[in-house]
C-alpha positions, -999 to +999 in steps of 0.1 A: +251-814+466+228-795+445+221-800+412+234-768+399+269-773+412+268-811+387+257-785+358+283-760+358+307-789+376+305-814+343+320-793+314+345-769+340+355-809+346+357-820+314+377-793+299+401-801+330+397-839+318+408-829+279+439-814+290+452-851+294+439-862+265+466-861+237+455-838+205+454-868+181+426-882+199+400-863+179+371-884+182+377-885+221+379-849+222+347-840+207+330-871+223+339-858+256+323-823+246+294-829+236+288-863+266+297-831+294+272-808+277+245-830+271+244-849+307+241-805+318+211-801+295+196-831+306+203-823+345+194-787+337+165-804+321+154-822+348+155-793+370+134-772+353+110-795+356+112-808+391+112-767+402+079-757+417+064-724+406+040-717+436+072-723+461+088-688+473+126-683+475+155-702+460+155-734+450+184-761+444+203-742+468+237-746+477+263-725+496+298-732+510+319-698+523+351-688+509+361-659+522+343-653+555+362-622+562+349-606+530+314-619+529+322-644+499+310-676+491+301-704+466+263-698+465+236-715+439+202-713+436+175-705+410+142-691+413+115-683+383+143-656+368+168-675+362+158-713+358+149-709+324+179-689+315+203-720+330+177-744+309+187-724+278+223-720+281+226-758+290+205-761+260+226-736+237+262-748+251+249-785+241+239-772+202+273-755+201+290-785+206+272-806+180+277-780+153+315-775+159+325-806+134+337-773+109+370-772+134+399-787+119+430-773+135+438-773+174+405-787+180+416-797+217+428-760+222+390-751+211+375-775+228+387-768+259+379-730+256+342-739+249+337-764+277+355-733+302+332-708+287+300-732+290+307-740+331+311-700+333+280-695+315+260-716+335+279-708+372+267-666+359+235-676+361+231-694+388+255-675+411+239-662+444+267-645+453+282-611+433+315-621+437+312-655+420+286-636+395+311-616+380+341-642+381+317-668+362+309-644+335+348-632+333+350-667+332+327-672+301+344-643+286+378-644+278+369-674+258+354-653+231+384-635+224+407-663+221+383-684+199+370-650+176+413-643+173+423-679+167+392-699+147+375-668+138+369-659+095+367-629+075+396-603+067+387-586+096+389-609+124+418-596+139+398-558+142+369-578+155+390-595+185+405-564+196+368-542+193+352-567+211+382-573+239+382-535+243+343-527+242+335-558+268+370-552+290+355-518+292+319-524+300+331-552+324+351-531+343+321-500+346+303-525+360+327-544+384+330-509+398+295-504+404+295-538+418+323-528+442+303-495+449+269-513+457+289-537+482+304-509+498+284-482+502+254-513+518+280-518+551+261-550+553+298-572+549+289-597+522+285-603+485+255-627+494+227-612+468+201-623+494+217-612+522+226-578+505+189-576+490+175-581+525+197-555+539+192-532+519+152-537+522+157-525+559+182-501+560+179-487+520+204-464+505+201-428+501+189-417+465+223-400+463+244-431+464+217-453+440+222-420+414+259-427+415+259-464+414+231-473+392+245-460+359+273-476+365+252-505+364+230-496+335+259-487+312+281-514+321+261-540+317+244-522+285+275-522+269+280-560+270+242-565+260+247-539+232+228-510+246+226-485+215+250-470+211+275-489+225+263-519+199+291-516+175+310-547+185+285-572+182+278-575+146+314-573+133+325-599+164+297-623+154+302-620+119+342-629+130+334-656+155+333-693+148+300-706+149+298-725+182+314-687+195+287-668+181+258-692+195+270-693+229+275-653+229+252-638+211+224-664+227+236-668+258+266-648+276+249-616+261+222-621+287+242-618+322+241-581+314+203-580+313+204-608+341+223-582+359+197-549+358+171-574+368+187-596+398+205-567+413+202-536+398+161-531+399+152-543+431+187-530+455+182-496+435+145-488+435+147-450+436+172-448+410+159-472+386+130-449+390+147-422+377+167-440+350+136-458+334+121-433+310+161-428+293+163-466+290+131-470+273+142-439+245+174-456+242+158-490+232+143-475+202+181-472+191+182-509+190+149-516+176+141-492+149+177-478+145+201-516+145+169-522+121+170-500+096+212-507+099+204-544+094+182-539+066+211-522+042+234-556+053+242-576+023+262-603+044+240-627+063+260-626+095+261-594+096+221-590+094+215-616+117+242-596+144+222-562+138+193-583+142+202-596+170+211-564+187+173-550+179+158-577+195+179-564+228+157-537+229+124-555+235+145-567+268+153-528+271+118-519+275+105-547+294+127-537+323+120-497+319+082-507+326+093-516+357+059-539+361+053-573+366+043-581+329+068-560+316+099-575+336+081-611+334+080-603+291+119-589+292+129-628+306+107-650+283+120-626+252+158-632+271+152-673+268+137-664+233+164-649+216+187-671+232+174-702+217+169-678+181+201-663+177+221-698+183+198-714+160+205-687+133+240-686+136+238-723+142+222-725+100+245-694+090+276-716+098+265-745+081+261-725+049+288-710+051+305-746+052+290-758+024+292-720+001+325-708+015+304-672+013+274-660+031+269-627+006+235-630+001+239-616-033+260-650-041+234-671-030+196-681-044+174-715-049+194-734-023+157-742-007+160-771-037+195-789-027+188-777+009+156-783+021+161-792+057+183-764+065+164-742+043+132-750+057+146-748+096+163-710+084+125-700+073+109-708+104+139-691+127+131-662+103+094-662+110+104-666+147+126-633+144+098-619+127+078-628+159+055-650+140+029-664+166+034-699+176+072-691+190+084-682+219+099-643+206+060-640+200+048-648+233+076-626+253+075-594+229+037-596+232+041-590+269+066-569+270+043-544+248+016-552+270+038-541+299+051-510+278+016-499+268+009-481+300+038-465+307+057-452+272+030-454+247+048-432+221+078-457+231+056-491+223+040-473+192+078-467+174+087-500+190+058-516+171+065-505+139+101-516+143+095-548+155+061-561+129+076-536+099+116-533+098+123-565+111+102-586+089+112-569+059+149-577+067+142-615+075+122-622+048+142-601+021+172-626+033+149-655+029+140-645-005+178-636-019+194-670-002+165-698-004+146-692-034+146-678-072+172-698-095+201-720-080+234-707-096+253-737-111+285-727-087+256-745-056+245-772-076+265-797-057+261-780-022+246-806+006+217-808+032+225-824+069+230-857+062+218-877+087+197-871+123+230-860+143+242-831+121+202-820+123+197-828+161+209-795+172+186-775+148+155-799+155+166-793+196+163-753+191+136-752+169+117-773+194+123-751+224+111-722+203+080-741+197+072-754+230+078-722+250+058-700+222+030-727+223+029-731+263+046-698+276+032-708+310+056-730+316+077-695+316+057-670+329+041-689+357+079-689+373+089-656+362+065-639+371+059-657+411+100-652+413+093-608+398+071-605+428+089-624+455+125-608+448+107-572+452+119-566+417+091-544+406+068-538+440+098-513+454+088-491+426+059-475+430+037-460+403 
């Protein structure tokens, strides 16, 4: 059995095993969490290291069939795309769990809904197959409502939950259609990716059909990565969510969409994604420069780090648009990037907010001086959103502008300016109102992680920023063998 199947198969099981387990059991039910996350990041772990980055096709590969008469079947396998994207969610799911001692009330409810939506996250990712693609990610979904609706804070929870059910039902279905349409109009009789990818190689589809069915792609899955301007949801649903919610969404789940354009969308649609390109890349600037300036007015911390959060989205943007091999390979190391960023931001933002009851920055000040491990770990994820070099949102949005540079100059210049300018004067103005000047006396009693295991996840996301900013090889070596392989860039010709 492959090793994939024992990393989604270990929290899907656990959640299964918590349904037994009576609600008064707390310790057991958080126990149980975070044991079935860790042993994934470890086995996820162990896999990324153990993969070989000079060995073409899929690796850890598994398949069973389902429905034969449809083409369907349990299919796992990772190549250089998405083995850093499982490494991170395992990696993500595992941090969520740690930091989600702030529930109090039907903690086995919650618990349950975060072990389902971590198996779902992982199976997306490493689904072969587009039917199992999309049911893992609907699986990972419908989660986030529930949790946002029940454990979520803020008057306007309630508004949140239904925006973000009705913008993510809605980009969900677009794309399940186009999904539909792309298995369809191919006549090859199976929702294998590889066996669709390899049919369509030989017998490609007219550039009528890839017109029709790759917006539906581009705009479905844009609309659950935030695409400007569909983006509305995310801010207000983070700012909503509990804090595990918002680490595994906004740093993980968020991704299938972009996972999406890249597996299936670039190299089954050449001619169209041809054609569709040069609009992605003008519509990116709407994240970067335009979610910027947005974030820059927000006086609520969560609320800047969602708009920031949809910004970075557009570095991803433009890295596909290139549609080159350093462009595509910079869109995936910025994907694992942001994903370790934006759980370790909300990951600190909910621990203030435990210990402030606000997160107005206006409210806050000087808590650098009764919080100086939290407030030293907020400043570097701050220099890390600023794409300070040494992390790993330098190394990716480096190469995605070196990708850019060719191709949309004008693009990469305004990109530029709202990546080094806009975005570090919005991080470091929050840095400056909520860590430092005078402590009001309302904080004076407020309290830093007290021991190693309230700190573990911070120290485990910090560290992956580090060692993939410091070695991006250990990246780009795979992405970039996998790009080339999988025909994701060298159908388009330039």
């Amino acid at each position: 059995m492959s090793s994939l199947t024992y990393i989604i198969g270990w929290p899907l099981c656990a959640a299964i095993l918590l349904l037994l387990v009576p609600r008064t059991f707390r310790p057991v039910l958080r126990a149980v969490a975070i044991l079935a996350t860790f042993i994934s990041a470890m086995l996820a772990l162990k896999m990324f290291m153990q993969f070989n980055s000079g060995a073409s096709g899929y690796q850890f590969e598994q398949q069973i069939p389902w429905v034969t008469s449809l083409g369907i079947s349990y299919h796992v396998g990772v190549d250089g795309i998405n083995v850093g994207l499982v490494l991170m969610g395992a990696i993500v799911a595992f941090s969520a769990a740690c930091v989600s001692w702030e529930i109090k009330e039907r903690e086995k409810e919650f618990y349950v809904l975060l072990l389902v939506m971590t198996g779902g996250i992982l199976g997306a990712f490493a689904s072969l197959d587009l039917f199992f693609f999309y049911f893992f990610h609907e699986l990972a979904l419908v989660p986030t409502f529930i949790m946002i609706g029940v454990w979520g804070r803020g008057e306007q929870k309630n508004y949140a939950t239904f925006q973000i059910t009705i913008y993510l039902s809605i980009g969900a279905l677009i794309a399940l259609v186009g999904l539909i349409a792309l298995y369809l109009q191919a006549g090859a009789g199976t929702f294998d990716i590889p066996k669709l990818a390899d049919h369509i190689r030989h017998n490609p589809l007219s550039a009528g059909v890839q017109n029709l069915i790759f917006p539906l792609l581009l705009f479905g899955f844009g609309i659950l990565v935030s695409l400007w301007p569909f983006h509305t949801w995310a801010p207000l649903g983070y700012s909503s969510a509990p804090t595990a919610t918002a680490m595994l969404h906004a740093g993980v789940i968020k991704k299938f969409g972009l996972y999406g354009l890249i597996r299936i969308a670039l190299p089954l649609l050449p001619d169209a994604a041809r054609h569709w390109m040069p609009i992605l890349a003008w519509l990116c600037l709407g994240n970067l420069v335009y979610c910027g300036w947005v974030a820059m007015r927000q006086r609520d911390f969560n609320r800047l780090i969602g708009y920031s959060s949809v910004a970075h989205m557009g570095f991803v943007f433009l890295g596909i648009a290139t549609l080159s091999v350093i462009g595509v390979t910079g869109a995936v190391l910025v994907m694992i990037a942001h994903g370790f960023l934006a759980a370790l931001m909300f990951g600190l933002s909910g621990y203030l907010y435990q210990q402030t009851g606000t997160l107005e920055m206006d409210r806050l000040g000087g808590l650098l001086r009764r919080l100086p491990f939290i407030g030293g770990a907020l400043m570097m994820a701050a220099f890390a959103g600023c794409g300070l070099p040494g992390f790993a949102n330098f190394a990716g949005e480096i190469t995605v502008f070196f990708g850019a540079w060719e191709t949309f100059r004008l693009v990469t210049i305004l990109a530029c300016w709202g990546a080094l300018i806009i975005g570090a004067v919005y991080m470091l103005r929050a840095v400056r109102a909520m860590l430092h000047g005078p402590l009001p006396d309302q904080w004076a009693a407020v309290a830093d992680a007290p021991h190693l295991w309230r700190k573990a996840p911070f120290i485990l996301l910090l560290a992956s920023l580090l060692v993939f900013g410091c070695f991006p090889r250990l990246l780009t070596d795979k992405i970039q063998q996998s790009v080339t392989d999988k025909a994701v860039v060298t159908l388009v010709t330039r």
